[in-house]
C-alpha positions as CSV (number, residue, x, y, z in Angstrom):
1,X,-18.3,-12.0,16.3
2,X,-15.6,-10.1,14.2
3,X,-13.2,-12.2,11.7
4,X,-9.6,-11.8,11.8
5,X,-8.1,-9.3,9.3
6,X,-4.5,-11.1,7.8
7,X,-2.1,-8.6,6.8
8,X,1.0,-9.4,4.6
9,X,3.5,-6.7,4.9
10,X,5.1,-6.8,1.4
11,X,9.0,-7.4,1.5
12,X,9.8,-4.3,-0.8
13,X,10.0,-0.5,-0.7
14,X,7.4,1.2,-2.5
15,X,7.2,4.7,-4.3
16,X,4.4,6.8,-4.8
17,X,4.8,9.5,-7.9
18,X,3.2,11.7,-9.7
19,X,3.4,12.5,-13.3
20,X,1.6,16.0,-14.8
21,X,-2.0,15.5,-16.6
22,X,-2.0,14.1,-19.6
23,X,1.4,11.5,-19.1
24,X,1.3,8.1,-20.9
25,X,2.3,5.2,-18.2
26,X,6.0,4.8,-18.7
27,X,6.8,1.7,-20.5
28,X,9.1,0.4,-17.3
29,X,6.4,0.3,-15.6
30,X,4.0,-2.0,-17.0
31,X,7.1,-4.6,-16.6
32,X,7.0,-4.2,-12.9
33,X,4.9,-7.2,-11.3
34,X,3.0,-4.5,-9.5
35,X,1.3,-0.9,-9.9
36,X,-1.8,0.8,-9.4
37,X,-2.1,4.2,-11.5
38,X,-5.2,7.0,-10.8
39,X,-5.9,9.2,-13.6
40,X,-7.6,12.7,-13.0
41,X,-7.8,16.3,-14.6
42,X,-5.4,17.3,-12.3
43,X,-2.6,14.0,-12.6
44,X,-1.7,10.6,-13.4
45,X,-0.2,8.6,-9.8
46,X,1.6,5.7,-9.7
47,X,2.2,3.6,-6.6
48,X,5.4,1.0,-7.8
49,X,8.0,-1.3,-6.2
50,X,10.8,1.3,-6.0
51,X,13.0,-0.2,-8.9
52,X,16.4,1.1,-9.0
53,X,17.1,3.2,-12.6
54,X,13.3,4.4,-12.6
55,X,12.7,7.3,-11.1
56,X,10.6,10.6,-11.7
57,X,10.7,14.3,-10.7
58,X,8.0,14.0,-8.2
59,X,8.2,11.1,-5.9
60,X,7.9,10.0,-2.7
61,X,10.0,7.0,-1.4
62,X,10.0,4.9,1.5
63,X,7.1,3.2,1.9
64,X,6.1,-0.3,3.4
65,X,3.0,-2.0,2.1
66,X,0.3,-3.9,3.9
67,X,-1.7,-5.7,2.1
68,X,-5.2,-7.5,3.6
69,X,-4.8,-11.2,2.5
70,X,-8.4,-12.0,1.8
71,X,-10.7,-11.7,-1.2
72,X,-13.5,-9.3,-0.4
73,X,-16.6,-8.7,-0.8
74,X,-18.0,-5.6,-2.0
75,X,-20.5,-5.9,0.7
76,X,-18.3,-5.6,3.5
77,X,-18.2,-2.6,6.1
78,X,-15.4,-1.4,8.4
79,X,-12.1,-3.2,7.1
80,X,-10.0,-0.2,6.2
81,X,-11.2,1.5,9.4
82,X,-10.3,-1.7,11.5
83,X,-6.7,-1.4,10.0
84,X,-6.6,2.4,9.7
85,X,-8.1,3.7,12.7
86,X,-5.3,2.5,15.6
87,X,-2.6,4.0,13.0
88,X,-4.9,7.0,13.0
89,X,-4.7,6.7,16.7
90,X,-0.8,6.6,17.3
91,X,0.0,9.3,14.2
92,X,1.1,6.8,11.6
93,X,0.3,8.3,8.4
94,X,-1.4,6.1,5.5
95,X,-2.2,6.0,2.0
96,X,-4.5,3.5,0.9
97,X,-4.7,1.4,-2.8
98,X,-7.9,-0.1,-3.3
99,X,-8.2,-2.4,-5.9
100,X,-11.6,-4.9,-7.0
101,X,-10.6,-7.8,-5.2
102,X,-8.5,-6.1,-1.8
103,X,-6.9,-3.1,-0.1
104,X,-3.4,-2.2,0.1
105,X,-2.5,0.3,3.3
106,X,1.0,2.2,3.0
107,X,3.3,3.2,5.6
108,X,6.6,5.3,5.6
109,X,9.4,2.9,6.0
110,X,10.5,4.8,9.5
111,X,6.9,4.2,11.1
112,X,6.5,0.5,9.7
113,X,7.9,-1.1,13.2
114,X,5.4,1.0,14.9
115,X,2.4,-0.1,12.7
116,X,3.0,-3.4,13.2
117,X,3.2,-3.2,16.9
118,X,-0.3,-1.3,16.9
119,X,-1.9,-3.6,14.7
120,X,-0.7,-6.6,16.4
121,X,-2.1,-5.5,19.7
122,X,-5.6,-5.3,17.8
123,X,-8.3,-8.1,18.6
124,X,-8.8,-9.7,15.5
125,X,-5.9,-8.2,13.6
126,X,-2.8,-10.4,11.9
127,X,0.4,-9.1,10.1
128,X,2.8,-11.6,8.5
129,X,5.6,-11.3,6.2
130,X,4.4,-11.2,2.7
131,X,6.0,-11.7,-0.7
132,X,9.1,-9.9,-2.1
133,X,8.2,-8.5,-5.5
134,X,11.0,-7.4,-6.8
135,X,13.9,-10.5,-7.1
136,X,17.2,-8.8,-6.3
């Protein structure tokens, strides 16, 4: 038998940027109540609540995040693919956060409506309306 995945589709608009090797997080952003950053050679990347006033010279805007309302396991096969294959199916484009104790699966703001019809016609698949992060 397969469990039910529960989605939360986050209220805000997220941002994912990049900043050239070697940056220091910017200060702004360890006020925000989420962000994930992933340090190579090559770059630091942020993924943030897109916060009006912080910006950077290479960003990309208008994403909607999922995010899998559960605890897991590291021991568990096949959750991402659950979620990421029907997208992968109807041409919805994803970037994925992965953090100890979940997953986070973005979508571009214009192709969130579509996601959540695919998901929704998945066995075994929930999306709900999550938090807002960012209090206007």
């Amino acid at each position: 038998m397969t469990s039910t995945i529960k989605l939360l589709l986050i209220q805000d608009e997220f941002s994912v940027c990049q900043l050239p090797a070697g940056s220091k997080i910017p200060d702004a952003v360890h006020q925000l109540p989420w962000f994930t950053v992933s340090k190579t050679p090559a770059e630091l990347s942020l993924v943030i609540p897109t916060t009006p006033g912080l910006a950077f010279a290479k960003e990309e805007r208008e994403w909607r995040c999922f995010q899998v309302d559960a605890q897991m396991d590291f021991g568990l096969v096949g959750i991402l693919a659950r979620i990421v294959g029907p997208l992968r199916d109807h041409s919805i484009p994803v970037f994925v956060v992965s953090t100890f104790d979940t997953d986070y699966v973005l979508v571009k703001q214009d192709k969130v409506h579509e996601a959540i019809q695919v998901l929704h016609a998945q066995d075994a698949i929930q999306v709900k309306d999550g938090p807002r992060l960012i209090q206007s």
